[in-house]
N, C-alpha and C positions, 0 to 999 in steps of 0.2 A: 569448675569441673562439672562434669555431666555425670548425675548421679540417679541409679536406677534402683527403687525401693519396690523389694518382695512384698506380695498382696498379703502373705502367709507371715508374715513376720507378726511379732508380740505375742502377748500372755496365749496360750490357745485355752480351748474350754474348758477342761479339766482345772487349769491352775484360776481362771477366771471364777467357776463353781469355787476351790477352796478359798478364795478372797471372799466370794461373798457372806459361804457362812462362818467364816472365823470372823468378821466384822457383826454380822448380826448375831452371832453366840458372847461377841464382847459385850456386846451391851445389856447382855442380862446377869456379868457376872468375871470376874477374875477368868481367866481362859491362856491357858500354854500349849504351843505346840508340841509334839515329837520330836520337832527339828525343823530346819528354815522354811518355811513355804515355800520360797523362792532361792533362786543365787545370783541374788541382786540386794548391794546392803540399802538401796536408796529406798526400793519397797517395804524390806524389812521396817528401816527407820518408819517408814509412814503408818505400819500396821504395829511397831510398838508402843506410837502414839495412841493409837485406838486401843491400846488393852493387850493387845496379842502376846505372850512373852513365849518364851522357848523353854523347854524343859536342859535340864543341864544333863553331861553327857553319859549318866547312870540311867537316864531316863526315867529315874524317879520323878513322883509329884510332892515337891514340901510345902507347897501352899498351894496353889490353884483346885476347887472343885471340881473345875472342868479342863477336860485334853482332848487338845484336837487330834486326830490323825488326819495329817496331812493328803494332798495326792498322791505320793504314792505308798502309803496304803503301810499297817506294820505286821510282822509275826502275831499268829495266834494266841499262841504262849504271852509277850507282851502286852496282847489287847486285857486276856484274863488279869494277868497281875491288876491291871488297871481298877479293873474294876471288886475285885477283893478287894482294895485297900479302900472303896467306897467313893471312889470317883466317876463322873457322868463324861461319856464318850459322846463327843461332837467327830462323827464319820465325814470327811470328806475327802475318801478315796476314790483318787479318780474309777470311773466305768468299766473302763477298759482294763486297770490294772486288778480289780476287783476280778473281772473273768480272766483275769490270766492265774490269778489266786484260788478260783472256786473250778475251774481245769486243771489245775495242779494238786489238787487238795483230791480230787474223783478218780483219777488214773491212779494217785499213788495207792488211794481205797482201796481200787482195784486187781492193785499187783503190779500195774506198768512200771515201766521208767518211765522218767521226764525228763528234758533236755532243755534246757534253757539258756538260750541266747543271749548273754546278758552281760554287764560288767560286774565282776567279783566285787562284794564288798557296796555295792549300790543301792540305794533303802528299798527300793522295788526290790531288787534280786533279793535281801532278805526276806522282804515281805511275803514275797512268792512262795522263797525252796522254806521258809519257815511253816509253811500250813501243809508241806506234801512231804516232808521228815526227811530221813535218808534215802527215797529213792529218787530225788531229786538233783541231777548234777548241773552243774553250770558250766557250760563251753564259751569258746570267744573266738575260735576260726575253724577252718578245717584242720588242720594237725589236732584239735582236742579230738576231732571225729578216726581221726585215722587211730589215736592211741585207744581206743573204747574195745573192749575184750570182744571173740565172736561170739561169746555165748549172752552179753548183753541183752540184747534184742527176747531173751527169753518173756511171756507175756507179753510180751508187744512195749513197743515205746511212741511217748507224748513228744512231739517237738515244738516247743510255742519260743517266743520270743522277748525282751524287755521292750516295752511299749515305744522307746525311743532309738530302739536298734537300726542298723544301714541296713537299708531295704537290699538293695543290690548282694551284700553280702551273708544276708539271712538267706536268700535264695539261691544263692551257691551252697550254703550248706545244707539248706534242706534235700537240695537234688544229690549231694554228695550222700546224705545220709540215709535217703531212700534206696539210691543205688547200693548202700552195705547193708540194708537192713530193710528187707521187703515188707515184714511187717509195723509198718511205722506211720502214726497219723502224725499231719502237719498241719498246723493251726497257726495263720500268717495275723497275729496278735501282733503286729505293729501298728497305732493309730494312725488316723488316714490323715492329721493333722501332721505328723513328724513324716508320715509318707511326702505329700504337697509339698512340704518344705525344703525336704532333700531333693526333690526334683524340680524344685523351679529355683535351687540352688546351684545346680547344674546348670541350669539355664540361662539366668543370672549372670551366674560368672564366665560363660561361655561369650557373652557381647560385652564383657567389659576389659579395662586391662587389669585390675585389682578388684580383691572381694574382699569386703568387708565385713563381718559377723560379730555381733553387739551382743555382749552374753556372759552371765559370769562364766569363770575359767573354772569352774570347780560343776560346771552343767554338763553332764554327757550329750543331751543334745544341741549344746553349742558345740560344743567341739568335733561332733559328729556333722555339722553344716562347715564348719571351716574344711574337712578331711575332704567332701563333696567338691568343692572349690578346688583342691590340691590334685583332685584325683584326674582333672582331665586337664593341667599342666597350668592353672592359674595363680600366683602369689595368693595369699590368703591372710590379711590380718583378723585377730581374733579381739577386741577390746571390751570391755568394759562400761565403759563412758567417755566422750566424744574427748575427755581432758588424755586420755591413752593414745589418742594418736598423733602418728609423728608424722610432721611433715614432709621429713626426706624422702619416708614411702611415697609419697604419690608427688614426688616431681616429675615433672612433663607427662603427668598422665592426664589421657583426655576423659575417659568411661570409669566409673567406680559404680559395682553393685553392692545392695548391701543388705543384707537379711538379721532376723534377728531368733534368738531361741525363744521356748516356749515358755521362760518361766522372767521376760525382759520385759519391763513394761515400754510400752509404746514412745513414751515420750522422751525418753535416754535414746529410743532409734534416733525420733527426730530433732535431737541436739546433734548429732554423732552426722546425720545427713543435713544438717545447717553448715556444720563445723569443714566438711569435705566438701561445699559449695565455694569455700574458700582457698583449698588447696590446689594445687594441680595446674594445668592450662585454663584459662578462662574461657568461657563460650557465652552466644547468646540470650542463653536462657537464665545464667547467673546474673544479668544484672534485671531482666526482671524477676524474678524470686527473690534479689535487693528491693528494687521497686514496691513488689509486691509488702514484703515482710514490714516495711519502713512504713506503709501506709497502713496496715494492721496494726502494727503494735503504737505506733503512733496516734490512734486515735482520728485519723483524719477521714479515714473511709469510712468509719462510723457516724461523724458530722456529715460524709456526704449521702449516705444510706438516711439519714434523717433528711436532711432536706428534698430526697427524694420519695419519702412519705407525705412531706409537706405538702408538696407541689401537686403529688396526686389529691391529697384532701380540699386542696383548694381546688383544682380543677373538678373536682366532685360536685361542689359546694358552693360556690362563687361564681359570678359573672369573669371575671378576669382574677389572677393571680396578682399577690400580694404578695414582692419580693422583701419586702420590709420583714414581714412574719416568717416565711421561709430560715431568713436570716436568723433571726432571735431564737428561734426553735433548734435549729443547727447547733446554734453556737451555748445552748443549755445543752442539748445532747451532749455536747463533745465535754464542756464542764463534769457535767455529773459525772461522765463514765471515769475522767483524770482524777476527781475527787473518790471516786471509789477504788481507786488503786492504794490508798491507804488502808484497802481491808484487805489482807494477801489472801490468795486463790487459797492454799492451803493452810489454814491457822495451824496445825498439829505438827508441819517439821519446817524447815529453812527453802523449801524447795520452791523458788518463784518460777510461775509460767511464764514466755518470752514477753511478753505485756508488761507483766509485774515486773520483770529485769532492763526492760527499755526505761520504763516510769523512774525505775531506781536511781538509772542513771542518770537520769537528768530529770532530779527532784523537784528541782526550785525553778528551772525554763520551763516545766511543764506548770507546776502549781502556778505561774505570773501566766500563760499562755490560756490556764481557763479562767482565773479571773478575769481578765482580762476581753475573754469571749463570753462571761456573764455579766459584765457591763455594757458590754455591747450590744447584748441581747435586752437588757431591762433599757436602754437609751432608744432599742428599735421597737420594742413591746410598747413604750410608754407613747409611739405616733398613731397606736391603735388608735388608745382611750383607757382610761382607768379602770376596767373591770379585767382586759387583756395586760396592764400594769401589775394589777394585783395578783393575777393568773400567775406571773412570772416570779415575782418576788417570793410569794409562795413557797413555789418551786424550787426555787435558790435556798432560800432558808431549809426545808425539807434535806435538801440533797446536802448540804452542810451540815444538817443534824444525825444524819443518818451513817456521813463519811466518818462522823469523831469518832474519836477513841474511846471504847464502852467507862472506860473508867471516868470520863469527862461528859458525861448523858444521864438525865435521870433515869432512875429504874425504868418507869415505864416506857420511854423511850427505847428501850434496850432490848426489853423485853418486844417491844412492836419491829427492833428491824429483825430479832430472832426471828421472830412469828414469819414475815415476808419472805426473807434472805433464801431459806432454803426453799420455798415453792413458786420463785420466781415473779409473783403477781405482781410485785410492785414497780419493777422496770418496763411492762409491758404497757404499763394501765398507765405509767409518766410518760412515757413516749406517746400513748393515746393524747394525753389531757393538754401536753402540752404541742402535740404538730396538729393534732385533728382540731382539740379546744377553742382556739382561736377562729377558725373559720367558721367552725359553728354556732358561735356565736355572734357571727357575723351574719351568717345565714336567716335566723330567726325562725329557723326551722327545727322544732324539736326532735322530729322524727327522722330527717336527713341527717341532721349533726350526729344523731346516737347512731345511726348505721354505718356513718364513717369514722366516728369513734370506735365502735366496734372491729370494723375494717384495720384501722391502726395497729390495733390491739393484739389484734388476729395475726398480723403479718408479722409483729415481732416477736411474738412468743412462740411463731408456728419458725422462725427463722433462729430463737433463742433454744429449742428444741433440736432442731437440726445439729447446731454447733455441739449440742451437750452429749448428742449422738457421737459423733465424732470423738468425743475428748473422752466419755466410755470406751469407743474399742481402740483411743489411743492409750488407755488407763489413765487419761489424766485426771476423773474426776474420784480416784482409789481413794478411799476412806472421807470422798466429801458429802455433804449434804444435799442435794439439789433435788429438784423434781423430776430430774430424768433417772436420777442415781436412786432415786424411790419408785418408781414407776419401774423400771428395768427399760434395757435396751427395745424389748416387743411392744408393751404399754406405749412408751415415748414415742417411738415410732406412727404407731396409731394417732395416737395423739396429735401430733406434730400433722401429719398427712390431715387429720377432719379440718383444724385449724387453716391451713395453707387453703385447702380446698372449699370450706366458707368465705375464705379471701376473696378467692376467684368469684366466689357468685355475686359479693357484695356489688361491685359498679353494674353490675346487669341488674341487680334488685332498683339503683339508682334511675338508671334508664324506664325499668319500669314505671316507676315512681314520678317520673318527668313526664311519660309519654299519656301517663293518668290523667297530668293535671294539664295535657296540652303544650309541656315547654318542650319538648325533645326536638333539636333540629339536628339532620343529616350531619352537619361537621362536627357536632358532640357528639355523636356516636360513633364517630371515627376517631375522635380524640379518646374518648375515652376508652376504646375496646383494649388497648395495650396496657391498661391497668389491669385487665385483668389475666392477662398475660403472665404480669410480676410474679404471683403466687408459683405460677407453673413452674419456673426455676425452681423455686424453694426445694420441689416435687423432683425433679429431677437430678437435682444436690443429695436428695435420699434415697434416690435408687440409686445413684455413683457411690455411695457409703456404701447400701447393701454386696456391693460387687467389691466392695474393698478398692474401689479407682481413686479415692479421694485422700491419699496418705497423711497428707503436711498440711497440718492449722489455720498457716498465712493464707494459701490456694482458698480453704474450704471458709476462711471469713471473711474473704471477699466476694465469695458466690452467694454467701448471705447477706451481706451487704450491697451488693449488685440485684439482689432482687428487689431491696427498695428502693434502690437509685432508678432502675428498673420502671418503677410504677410511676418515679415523674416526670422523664425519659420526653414525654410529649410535649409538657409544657416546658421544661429544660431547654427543647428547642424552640419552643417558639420566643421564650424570653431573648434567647439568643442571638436567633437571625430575626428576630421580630416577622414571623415567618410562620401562620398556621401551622399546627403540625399534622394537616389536612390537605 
């Protein structure tokens, strides 16, 4: 089935803000919420592990020092208890719901009514009519507007709205309520994030035959994207998680959209959008997103992204390419990364990424599959010479110390893959040592070998950057450690961009460096310009993130994997047709 995912779908900023500081308020201390963050228990579960607890439903504090308020925001009255009883407030009320609070709280000062657009009994709606007292009422269509006395309107009246209210029908009642009540400000307090999403929910499910909306059921703004769906004659399922739906809905459908609410983390979308690639009519494009996904999670496209840094390090650095090395290097890449599937993405709850769930399933064909390709790689190492033997074996022993289980590693060990693990350093700088290392020491050239070591380094970590991007605004990396998830999404980004873009100048520094010492001929400069090429993808993977074009994982690790395959592209073919790539 042909499935169409909204750009606007997942956590939006508000709820992304309170994840981050209820994570970093845990780490300094015992911390409970108000109530859920989200209405999604998988979240929950992940942010209980980190510390986060809830308050129980008195909304008392019997042990935590510290309370969060949530995004949306709570009663005045409430805030003060809090802190008489000598407790420290962690505010992470969203923006927008705070000025719908502090315009409610000035009108009513002032004598108005206020009108609020909301759903009764909503932590917002209390939040709000809690700081503007009794002249605060809560409406939910036109009929509350027709029942309103004429003498109402006396001082004038506030009309604002709940931050995740239906755009279309807040606009019918403000012109309804203008028309009864001339004196009346309107203040269209719906965010532009729940705005985007109802309308490209429209839109959505206008080209498809079913809509799909991934959200808890207990979310006003899911349920408010499913109603969007319904409103212009579409079926509309509302689920959960991708285990909620049912097949019989989507037989013989060909289009399925599918949007998510604001409080869903990304990566429940895209199980739920895997899950409906499997449902429905088959098309084209389903079996390569098979294709595609099988060689992701499989580890293969990552052996082939390696040997396409190879080939470029050789073609850098060598008279002719050394497919013997190519080989060996590959086939440790693909190793390490299988052996590192024994450390799950998420240590804190059960939740494995589609990686860690392929690995799962077939344990022991993968664990025989890399030893197997790290034999082979120490039998093609060992045609070097014994300094690229020992290069490897190294390597192997490393990546086997690093994969055990902390409780089977000495201290210091342990402490050294802590130290790496979360800032990435050490898979970039193993992919250096070991696809660059060998050539370079081939070379005998100190100063070429460290530039295309560097080059290595560069490309993986400016492409290991990329990915981490992605897996932030898919929330995959919630409550992990990594260098992108300490950096933040704008850091990383920067980051990821100088690295990619040193890339690119490195084979031009090469060429310089050749053309100094007299070696530069006319067909290495044509072989080698398409390395520097490779980075450029990287670049262009991060402006399709920025735009939100790049939804689903599989797609986006092959575009980073495709840029190193990318850079050896030249000699790839000339190995092949024994054929210049000139």
């Amino acid at each position: 089935m042909k499935v169409l995912i909204a750009r606007t779908s997942g956590f939006c900023d508000g709820v992304k803000r309170a994840m981050r500081i209820a994570l970093s308020a845990a780490e300094k201390g015992e911390l409970a919420a108000d109530g859920p963050l989200v209405h999604n228990r998988q979240a929950l579960e992940i942010l209980a592990a980190r510390g986060v607890g809830i308050l129980d439903a008195s909304g008392a504090a019997p042990g935590p020092a510290q309370i969060l308020v949530r995004a949306h925001g709570v009663p005045t009255r409430r805030r003060h208890c809090w802190l008489q009883a000598g407790k420290s407030i962690v505010d992470a009320t969203c923006i927008h719901v705070a000025e719908n609070q502090r315009l409610a709280r000035e009108a009513a000062a002032a004598g108005k009514r206020v009108l609020f657009a909301a759903d009764p009994g909503h932590p917002e709606t209390l939040a709000v009519t809690g700081g503007a007292g009794k002249r605060c009422h809560v409406i939910q269509n036109l009929s509350d507007i027709e029942t309103l006395p004429e003498d109402f309107a006396a001082g004038g009246v506030l009309f604002l709205a709940q931050t995740t209210f239906n755009a279309r029908q807040f606009a019918g009642m403000a012109a309804a309520l203008k028309w009864r009540f001339s004196d009346t400000r309107i203040v269209d307090s719906i965010c532009r994030a729940t705005r985007e999403r109802q309308e490209e929910a429209e839109r959505l499910a206008a080209a498809a035959d079913i809509f799909v909306v991934v959200g808890g059921r207990n979310s006003a703004n899911t349920r408010r994207l499913a109603e969007a769906g319904r409103a212009i004659g579409k079926p509309a399922v509302l689920v959960e998680t991708a285990a909620d739906l049912n097949p019989g809905d989507f037989t013989g459908l060909r289009v399925a959209a599918v949007t998510a609410g604001a409080s869903t983390p990304g990566w429940i979308t895209q199980e739920v959008v895997d899950r409906l690639r499997q449902m429905g009519r088959a098309c084209p494009t389903d079996y390569l997103h098979c294709l595609v996904r099988f060689l992701t999670e499989s580890r293969l496209s990552t052996a082939l992204a390696a040997a396409g840094l190879a080939l470029a390090a050789e073609r850098l650095l060598l008279p002719a390419v050394m497919p013997a090395l190519v080989l060996a290097g590959s086939g440790y890449i693909f190793f390490a990364h299988i052996l590192n599937r024994r450390l799950p993405q998420n240590r804190s709850t059960a939740r494995l990424s589609p990686i860690d769930s392929f690995y799962q399933a077939r344990r022991r064909g993968m664990l025989i599959a890399a030893w197997l390709s790290a034999v082979a790689g120490i039998a093609l190492a060992s045609m070097a010479g014994p300094a690229i033997l020992f290069l490897f074996l190294s390597a192997i022993l490393a990546a086997s110390l690093y994969a055990a289980p902390a409780g089977r590693m000495p201290e210091i060990l342990a402490k050294v893959r802590r130290f790496v693990s979360p800032r990435y350093w050490a898979m970039p700088a193993g992919w250096a040592l070991i696809l660059a290392g060998p050539p370079a020491w081939e070379t005998k050239d100190p100063v070429s070998g460290t530039i295309i070591l560097l080059f290595v380094f560069l490309m993986r970590l400016g492409g290991t950057l990329v990915r981490d991007l992605h897996d932030i605004a898919s929330d995959s990396l919630l409550g992990i450690d990594t260098l992108s998830s300490r950096l933040g999404s704008v850091r990383a980004a920067k980051l990821a961009t100088a690295c990619l873009g040193a890339a690119a100048l490195i084979p031009a520094l090469t060429l310089f460096l050749a053309a100094r010492e007299g070696n530069l001929a006319p067909d290495w400069i044509l072989a080698v310009a398409p390395i520097s090429a490779a980075p450029g993808l990287g670049l262009v993977l991060l402006e399709l993130l920025r735009r939100r074009n790049v939804r689903m994982a599989a797609p986006l690790q092959i575009g980073v994997d495709g840029m190193c395959l990318l850079a050896g592209l030249p000699s790839l073919i000339s190995l092949a047709t024994g054929i210049s790539p000139c």
